[in-house]
N, C-alpha and C positions, 0 to 999 in steps of 0.2 A: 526569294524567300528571306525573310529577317529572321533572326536568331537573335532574343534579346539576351545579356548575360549581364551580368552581376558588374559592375563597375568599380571598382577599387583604385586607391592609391599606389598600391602597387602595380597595376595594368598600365598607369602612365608611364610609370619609370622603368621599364622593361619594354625589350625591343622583343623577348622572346615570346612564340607563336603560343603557348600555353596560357590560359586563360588566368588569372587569378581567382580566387573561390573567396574572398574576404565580402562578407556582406555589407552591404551600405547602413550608413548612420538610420536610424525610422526615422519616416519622416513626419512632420509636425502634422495636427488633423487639419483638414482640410479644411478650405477659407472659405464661408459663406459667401454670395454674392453682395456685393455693396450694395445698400439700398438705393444710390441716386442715380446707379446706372438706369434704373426702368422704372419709371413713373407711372400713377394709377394709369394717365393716361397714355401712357405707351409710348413717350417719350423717351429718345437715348441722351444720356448727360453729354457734354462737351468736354466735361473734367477724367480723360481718359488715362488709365496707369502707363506713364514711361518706364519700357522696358529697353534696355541694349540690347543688342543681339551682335558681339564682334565677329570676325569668323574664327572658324573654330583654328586654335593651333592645330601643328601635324613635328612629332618629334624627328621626323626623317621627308624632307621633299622626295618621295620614288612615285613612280610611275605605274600605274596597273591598269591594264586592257587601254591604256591611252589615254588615262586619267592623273593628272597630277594631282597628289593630295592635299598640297597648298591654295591651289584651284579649286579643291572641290569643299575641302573647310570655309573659305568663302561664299561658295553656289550654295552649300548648304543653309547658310547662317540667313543669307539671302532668303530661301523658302519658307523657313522660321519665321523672318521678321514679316512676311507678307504675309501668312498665314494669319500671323495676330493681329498683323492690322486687320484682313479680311473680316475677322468676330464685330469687328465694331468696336470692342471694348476695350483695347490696346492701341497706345503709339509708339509704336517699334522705332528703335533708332537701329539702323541696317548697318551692315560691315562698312558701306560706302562714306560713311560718316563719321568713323570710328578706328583707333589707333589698332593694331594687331596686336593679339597678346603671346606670352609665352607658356609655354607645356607649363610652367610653374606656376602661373597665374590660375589655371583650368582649377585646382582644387583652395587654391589663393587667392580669389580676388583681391584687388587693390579698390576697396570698396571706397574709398575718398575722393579717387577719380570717376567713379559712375556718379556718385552724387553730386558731384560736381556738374555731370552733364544732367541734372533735377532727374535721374533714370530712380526707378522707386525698388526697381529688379534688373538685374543682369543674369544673360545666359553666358554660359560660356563651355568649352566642348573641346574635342580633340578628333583627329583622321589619321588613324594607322595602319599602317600594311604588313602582311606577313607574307610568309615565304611561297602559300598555296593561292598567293592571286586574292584572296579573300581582303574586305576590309573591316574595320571597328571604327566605330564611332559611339563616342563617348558626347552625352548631353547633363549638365548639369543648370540648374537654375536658384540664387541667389535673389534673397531682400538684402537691400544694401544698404536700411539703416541698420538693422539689429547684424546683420553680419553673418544672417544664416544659411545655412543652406535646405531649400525647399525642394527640391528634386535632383534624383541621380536615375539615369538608363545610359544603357551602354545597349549595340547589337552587333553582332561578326553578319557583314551581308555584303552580296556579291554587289563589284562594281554599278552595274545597271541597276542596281536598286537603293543606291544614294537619296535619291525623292523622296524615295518610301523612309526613311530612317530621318529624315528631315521632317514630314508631316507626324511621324510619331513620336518627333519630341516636341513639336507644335502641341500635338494635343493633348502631352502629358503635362506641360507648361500650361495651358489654356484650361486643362481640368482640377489641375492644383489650385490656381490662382479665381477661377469661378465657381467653382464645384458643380459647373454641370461635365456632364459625359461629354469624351471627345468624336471630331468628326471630319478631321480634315486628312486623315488615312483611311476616304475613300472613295470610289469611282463614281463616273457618271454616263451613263449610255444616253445616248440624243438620236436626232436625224437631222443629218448635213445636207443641207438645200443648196444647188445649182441650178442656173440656167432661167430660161424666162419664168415671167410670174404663171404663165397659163401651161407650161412642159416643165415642172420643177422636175430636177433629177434629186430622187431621194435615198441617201445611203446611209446603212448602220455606222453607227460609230462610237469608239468609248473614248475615256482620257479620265486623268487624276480631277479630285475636287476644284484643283486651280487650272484645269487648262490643261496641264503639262501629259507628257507621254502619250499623245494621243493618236488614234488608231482606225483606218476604216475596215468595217467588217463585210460591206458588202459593196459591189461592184457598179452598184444602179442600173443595171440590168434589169431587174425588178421593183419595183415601187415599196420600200420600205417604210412601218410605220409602229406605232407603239409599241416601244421595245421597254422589257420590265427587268432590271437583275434580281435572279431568284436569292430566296434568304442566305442562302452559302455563299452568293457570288462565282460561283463556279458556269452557271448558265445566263442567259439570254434569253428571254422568250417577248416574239415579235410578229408581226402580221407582214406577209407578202403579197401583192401583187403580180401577175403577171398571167397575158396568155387569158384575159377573163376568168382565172382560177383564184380564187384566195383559200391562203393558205398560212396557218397559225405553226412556224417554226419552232421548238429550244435551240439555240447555239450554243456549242459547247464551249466557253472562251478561252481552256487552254488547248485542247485539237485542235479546233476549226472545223468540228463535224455538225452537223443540223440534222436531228432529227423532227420531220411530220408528227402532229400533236393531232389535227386535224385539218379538210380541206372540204370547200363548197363553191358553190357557182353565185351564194348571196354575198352580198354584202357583209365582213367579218371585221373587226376592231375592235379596242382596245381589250388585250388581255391584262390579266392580273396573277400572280402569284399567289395562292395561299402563305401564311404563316411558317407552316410546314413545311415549303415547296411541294405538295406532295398533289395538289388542285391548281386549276387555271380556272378564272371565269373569262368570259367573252361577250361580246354582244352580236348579235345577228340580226340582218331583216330580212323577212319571209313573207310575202307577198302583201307588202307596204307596213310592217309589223316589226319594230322590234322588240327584241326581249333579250334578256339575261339568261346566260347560258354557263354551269358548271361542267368541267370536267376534267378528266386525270389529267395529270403529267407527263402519263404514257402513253395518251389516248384511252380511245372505248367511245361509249357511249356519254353524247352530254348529257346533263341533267338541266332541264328548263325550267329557271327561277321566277321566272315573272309571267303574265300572259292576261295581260289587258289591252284595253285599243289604247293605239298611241303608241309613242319610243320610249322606250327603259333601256337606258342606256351606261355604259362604265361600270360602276362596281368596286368597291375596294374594299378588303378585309379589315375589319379590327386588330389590333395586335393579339389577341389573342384567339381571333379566330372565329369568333361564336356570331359575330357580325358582318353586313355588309352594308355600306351606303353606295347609295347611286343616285340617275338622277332620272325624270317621268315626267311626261309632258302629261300624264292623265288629268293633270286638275285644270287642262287648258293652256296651261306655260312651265317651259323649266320650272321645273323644282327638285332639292333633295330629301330622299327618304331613304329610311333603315329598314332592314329585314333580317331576321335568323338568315343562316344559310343553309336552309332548307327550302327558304323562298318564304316563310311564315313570316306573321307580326308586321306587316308591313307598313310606316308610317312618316308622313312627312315630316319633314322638320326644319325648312328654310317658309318666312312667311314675309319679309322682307321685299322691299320693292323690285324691281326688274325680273330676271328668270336666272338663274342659278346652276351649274354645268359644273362637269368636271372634277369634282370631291372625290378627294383622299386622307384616309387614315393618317394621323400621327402615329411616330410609332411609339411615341408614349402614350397613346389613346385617349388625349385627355381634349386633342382639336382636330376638328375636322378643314383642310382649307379648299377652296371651291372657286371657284370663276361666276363672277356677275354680271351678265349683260342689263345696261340701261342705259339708256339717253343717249344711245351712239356709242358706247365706249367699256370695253371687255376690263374687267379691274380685279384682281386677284385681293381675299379676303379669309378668314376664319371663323368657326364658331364651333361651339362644341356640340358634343356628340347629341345632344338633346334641342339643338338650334336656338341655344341662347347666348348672347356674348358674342354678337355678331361683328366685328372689325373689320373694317378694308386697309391694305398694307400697301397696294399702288393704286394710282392716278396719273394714268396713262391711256393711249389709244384702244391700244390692246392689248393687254395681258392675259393668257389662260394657261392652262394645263400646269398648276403649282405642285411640285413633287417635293419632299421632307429631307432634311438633312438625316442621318441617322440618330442625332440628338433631339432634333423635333424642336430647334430653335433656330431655324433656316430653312427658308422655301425657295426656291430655283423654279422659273416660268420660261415662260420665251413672249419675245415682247416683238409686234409688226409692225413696222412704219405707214403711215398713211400713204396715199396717193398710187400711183401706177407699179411703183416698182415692188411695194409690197415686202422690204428685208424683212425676216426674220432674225430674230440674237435672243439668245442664253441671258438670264441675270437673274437674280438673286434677292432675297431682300431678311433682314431678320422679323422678330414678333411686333417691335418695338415700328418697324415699319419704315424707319429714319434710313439706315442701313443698306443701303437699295446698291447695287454695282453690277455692271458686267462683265459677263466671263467671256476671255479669250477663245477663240474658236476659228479655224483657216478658210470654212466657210457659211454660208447664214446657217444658225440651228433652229432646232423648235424639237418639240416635244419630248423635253430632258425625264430622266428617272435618274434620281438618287439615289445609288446601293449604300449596303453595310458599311460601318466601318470595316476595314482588312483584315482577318486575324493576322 
């Protein structure tokens, strides 16, 4: 749990465990994005903001749960500066590169040495410890020609959650200086692939935006597959395999309890969340027939959305709920169409060459992004919710199943290597399309879901 708290001058210069209540300077309004980072045509600029990132001072080196606070003012500064590279729109100079500062520097910069290193912004921060094992960390971020100061957070949070207090001053940095919304405080549920290409062993698993903290939720005992974080973040809803049963789980992710949603002897995949969490939909096939399927959270009875010849498949809500897209072989090939989520209005909206799979809501609702198959080769792309403004963002073998950052300017797929062995890996790409990377992962992933940002 982070506790963010008010950050003051006085909290530096005291060792005692009492918080200061002095409120922070306002800060200046927020910086439109530069025009030359993104081009009509979707190009990312080369001319990116140098920012420092030193490690954070610590006014006392002590030790908590086995953590050194000189050590961890560094690991932190570290997460920061990867985090901004990751946007695309940052060249973070990292602690590795960078002289240490002192407690007195933290609300002082010595602003003629960053510009010296051409840095256009400097971070800079503090790791404190008190008497109850708890720690503070303090993040501020400076322009280092005018000499100001553009952000102040401070948060008391327990040792293990150091990451977390890292990506939240990442994205308080990265939403100051862009002005869009932040996104890098938060998770990613996936499935971890083992073993040969024709017996994958398939397991739940979560981990932070970058890789880090990551966690398996299920055993591989059973055949693990589309797993969705509900809009809280508190559950998991996924499809099981096993014993010729399928079976549509919630995981509760701080128990570890799973309750049954529902279970059949057809064919069942990919579920969705409502807006609300309060609906899942699903797809089913029923004697060579798929269709779209609503229902509770709790279970009951589903409600069947579609029911024509052919597969209607996936499903994703609108952000606000009054919509779904999915995708329908009925006109003869993939394609995507919209409907109420009553199952009315039903209408396609991909007309573009190949066949079209796999669409999901932004959750700013303003793009829908989708997987294309043509000419041999799965390519992850966007269009909007009326299927105009059609862009492809990779050019690759295979890309599919693109899930949204929380900010809805990052897509995350899972990309397969040609030939016999068939890896699967996690990556990433932004709007702009330039931005492409992969994510750290222990073993092959595929079919990632991006949750909320954290509260």
């Amino acid at each position: 749990m982070l506790r963010p708290i008010t950050v003051s001058l006085a909290l530096l210069l005291t060792a005692a465990p009492a918080l200061a209540q002095t409120a922070p300077a306002p800060a200046p309004p927020a910086v439109t994005p530069t025009e030359p980072r993104e081009t009509i045509e979707g190009t990312l600029s080369q001319d990116r903001t140098v920012i420092a990132v030193p490690a954070l001072a610590t006014p006392a080196v002590t030790t908590v749960a086995g953590l050194r606070t000189d050590a961890l003012g560094r690991q932190i500064a570290d997460v920061i500066a990867a985090d901004l590279e990751r946007s695309g729109l940052y060249a973070p100079l990292g602690p590795g590169s960078l002289r240490a500062i002192t407690m007195g520097e933290v609300t002082a910069p010595r602003f003629a040495d960053w510009s010296a290193q051409n840095a256009e912004n400097v971070v800079h921060g503090f790791v404190r410890a008190d008497g109850a094992g708890n720690l503070t960390v303090g993040c501020y971020l400076y322009d280092t020609a005018l000499g100001s100061e553009l952000v102040r957070q401070g948060f008391v949070i327990q040792p293990g959650d150091w990451r977390r207090a890292a990506h939240k001053c990442a994205d308080a940095i990265y939403s100051r200086l862009s002005g869009e919304s932040p996104f890098f405080d938060s998770r990613i549920a996936y499935i971890a692939e083992s073993g040969p290409k024709g017996n994958r062993i398939k397991r739940l698993a979560i981990m932070d935006s970058d890789g880090g903290n990551h966690r398996f939720i299920t055993n591989g005992q059973a055949l693990a597959i589309s797993p969705r974080f509900s809009p809280d973040y508190k559950k998991i809803v996924y499809v099981s395999y096993l014993n010729n049963r399928v079976r549509v789980f919630i995981y509760d992710v701080a128990t570890g309890s799973q309750k049954l949603v529902t279970e059949s002897a057809n064919t069942t995949f990919a579920p969705r969340w409502s807006p609300d969490g309060t609906q899942i939909l699903y797809s089913m096939a029923v004697g060579g027939n798929t269709d779209i399927y609503r229902i509770s959270a709790n279970g009951g009875t589903p409600v069947r959305l579609t029911n024509t010849p052919g597969i209607d498949v996936g499903g994703s809500f609108s952000p606000d709920g009054r919509k779904i897209v999915f995708e329908s072989d009925r006109s003869g090939s993939q394609q995507l169409y919209t409907m109420n989520i009553d199952g009315s209005n039903q209408q396609r909206i991909s007309f573009g060459g190949g066949r079209y799979a796999t669409p999901e809501w932004s959750p700013r609702g303003d793009l829908i992004a989708f997987t294309r198959m043509g000419g041999g080769e799965f390519r992850v792309g966007v269009m909007t919710p009326t299927g105009g403004g059609t862009r492809l963002l990779t050019n690759s073998w295979q890309d599919e199943a693109p899930t949204w950052s929380p900010n809805g300017r990052v897509i995350q797929f899972f990309r397969t290597s040609p030939g016999r062995e068939g890896k699967s890996s996690l990556w990433q790409v932004d709007l702009t399309g330039v931005n492409l990377r992969r994510l750290p992962t222990p073993q092959d992933g595929s079919d990632p879901s991006w949750g909320p940002v954290q509260p």
